[in-house]
C-alpha positions in Angstrom: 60.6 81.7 80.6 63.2 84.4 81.1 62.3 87.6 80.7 64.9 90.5 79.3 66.6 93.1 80.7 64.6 96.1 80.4 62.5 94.0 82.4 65.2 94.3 85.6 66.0 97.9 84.6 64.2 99.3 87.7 65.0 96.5 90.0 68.4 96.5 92.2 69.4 93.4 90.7 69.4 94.6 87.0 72.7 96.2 87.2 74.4 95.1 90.2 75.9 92.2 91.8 76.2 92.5 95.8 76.9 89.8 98.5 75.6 89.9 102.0 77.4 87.8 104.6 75.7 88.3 108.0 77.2 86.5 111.2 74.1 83.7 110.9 74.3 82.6 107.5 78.6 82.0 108.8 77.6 80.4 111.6 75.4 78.2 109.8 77.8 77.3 107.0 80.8 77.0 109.7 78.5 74.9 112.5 80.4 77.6 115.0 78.8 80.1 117.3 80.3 83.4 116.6 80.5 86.1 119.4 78.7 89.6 117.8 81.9 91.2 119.2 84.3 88.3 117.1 81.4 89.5 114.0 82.4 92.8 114.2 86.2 92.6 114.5 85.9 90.0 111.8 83.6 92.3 109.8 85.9 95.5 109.8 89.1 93.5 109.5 88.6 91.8 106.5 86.1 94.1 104.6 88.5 95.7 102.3 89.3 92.3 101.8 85.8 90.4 101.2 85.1 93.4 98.9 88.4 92.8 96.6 87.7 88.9 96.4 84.5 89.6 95.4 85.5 91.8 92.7 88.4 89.6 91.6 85.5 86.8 91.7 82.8 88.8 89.6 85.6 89.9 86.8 86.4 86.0 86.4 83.0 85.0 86.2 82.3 87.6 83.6 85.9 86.5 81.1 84.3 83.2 81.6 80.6 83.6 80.8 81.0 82.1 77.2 82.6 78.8 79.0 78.9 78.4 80.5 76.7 76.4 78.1 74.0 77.6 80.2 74.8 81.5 79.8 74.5 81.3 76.5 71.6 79.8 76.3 69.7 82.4 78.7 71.8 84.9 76.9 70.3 83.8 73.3 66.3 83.7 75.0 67.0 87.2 76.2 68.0 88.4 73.2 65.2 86.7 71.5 67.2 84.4 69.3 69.5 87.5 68.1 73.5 86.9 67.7 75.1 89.0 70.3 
Protein backbone atom coordinates (compact mmCIF):
# COMPACT_ATOMS: atom_id res chain seq x y z
CA UNK A 1 0.00 0.00 0.00
CA UNK A 2 1.39 3.36 -0.77
CA UNK A 3 1.08 5.83 1.52
CA UNK A 4 0.69 9.85 0.43
CA UNK A 5 2.73 12.61 0.50
CA UNK A 6 2.29 14.31 3.69
CA UNK A 7 3.44 11.17 4.77
CA UNK A 8 7.20 11.97 3.22
CA UNK A 9 6.78 15.66 4.10
CA UNK A 10 9.46 15.37 6.90
CA UNK A 11 11.63 12.87 5.23
CA UNK A 12 14.63 13.89 2.69
CA UNK A 13 13.11 12.03 0.11
CA UNK A 14 9.66 13.79 0.04
CA UNK A 15 10.88 16.66 -1.95
CA UNK A 16 14.10 15.88 -3.44
CA UNK A 17 15.75 13.66 -5.85
CA UNK A 18 19.70 13.29 -5.29
CA UNK A 19 22.17 10.70 -6.77
CA UNK A 20 25.22 9.49 -4.98
CA UNK A 21 27.94 7.97 -7.02
CA UNK A 22 30.83 6.88 -4.78
CA UNK A 23 34.13 5.36 -6.30
CA UNK A 24 32.83 1.52 -5.13
CA UNK A 25 29.49 1.43 -6.48
CA UNK A 26 31.80 2.52 -10.18
CA UNK A 27 34.09 0.16 -9.63
CA UNK A 28 31.54 -2.38 -9.13
CA UNK A 29 29.43 -1.44 -12.12
CA UNK A 30 32.72 -0.93 -14.38
CA UNK A 31 34.57 -4.34 -12.95
CA UNK A 32 37.80 -1.68 -12.75
CA UNK A 33 39.85 -0.76 -9.76
CA UNK A 34 39.87 2.96 -9.51
CA UNK A 35 42.89 4.77 -7.98
CA UNK A 36 41.21 7.37 -4.97
CA UNK A 37 43.54 9.88 -6.66
CA UNK A 38 41.84 8.95 -10.48
CA UNK A 39 38.20 9.26 -8.03
CA UNK A 40 38.97 12.55 -7.22
CA UNK A 41 40.20 14.00 -10.47
CA UNK A 42 37.33 12.18 -12.00
CA UNK A 43 34.97 13.59 -9.23
CA UNK A 44 35.91 17.40 -9.58
CA UNK A 45 36.24 17.19 -13.33
CA UNK A 46 33.09 16.12 -14.26
CA UNK A 47 30.78 17.34 -11.41
CA UNK A 48 29.35 20.35 -13.03
CA UNK A 49 28.72 17.84 -15.50
CA UNK A 50 27.08 14.73 -13.57
CA UNK A 51 24.97 17.43 -11.88
CA UNK A 52 23.57 18.88 -15.38
CA UNK A 53 22.80 15.31 -16.68
CA UNK A 54 21.14 14.65 -13.83
CA UNK A 55 19.01 17.54 -14.05
CA UNK A 56 18.42 17.21 -17.82
CA UNK A 57 17.52 13.47 -16.74
CA UNK A 58 14.99 14.38 -13.85
CA UNK A 59 13.14 17.16 -16.13
CA UNK A 60 12.62 14.24 -18.81
CA UNK A 61 11.43 11.84 -16.43
CA UNK A 62 9.03 14.40 -15.05
CA UNK A 63 7.44 15.53 -19.08
CA UNK A 64 7.15 11.87 -19.23
CA UNK A 65 5.50 10.73 -16.08
CA UNK A 66 1.98 10.30 -17.75
CA UNK A 67 3.84 7.82 -20.48
CA UNK A 68 4.24 5.52 -17.25
CA UNK A 69 1.23 3.21 -16.76
CA UNK A 70 2.69 2.59 -13.47
CA UNK A 71 2.88 6.40 -12.30
CA UNK A 72 -0.43 6.83 -12.70
CA UNK A 73 -1.51 4.24 -11.02
CA UNK A 74 0.55 5.14 -7.72
CA UNK A 75 -0.38 8.64 -8.59
CA UNK A 76 -4.34 7.77 -8.53
CA UNK A 77 -3.70 5.45 -4.80
CA UNK A 78 -2.05 8.62 -3.52
CA UNK A 79 -4.59 10.66 -4.28
CA UNK A 80 -7.02 8.33 -3.05
CA UNK A 81 -8.94 7.66 -6.24
CA UNK A 82 -9.14 11.63 -6.93
CA UNK A 83 -8.60 12.99 -10.69
CA UNK A 84 -5.45 15.09 -10.58
Amino acid sequence: MSVGWEDHAEGWHGSTLWQVIEKEHMESNTDEVISDDEWYAFVEFFNDGFADAVSQLAADFWRDRNLCEEWKEEWKEILGGEEE
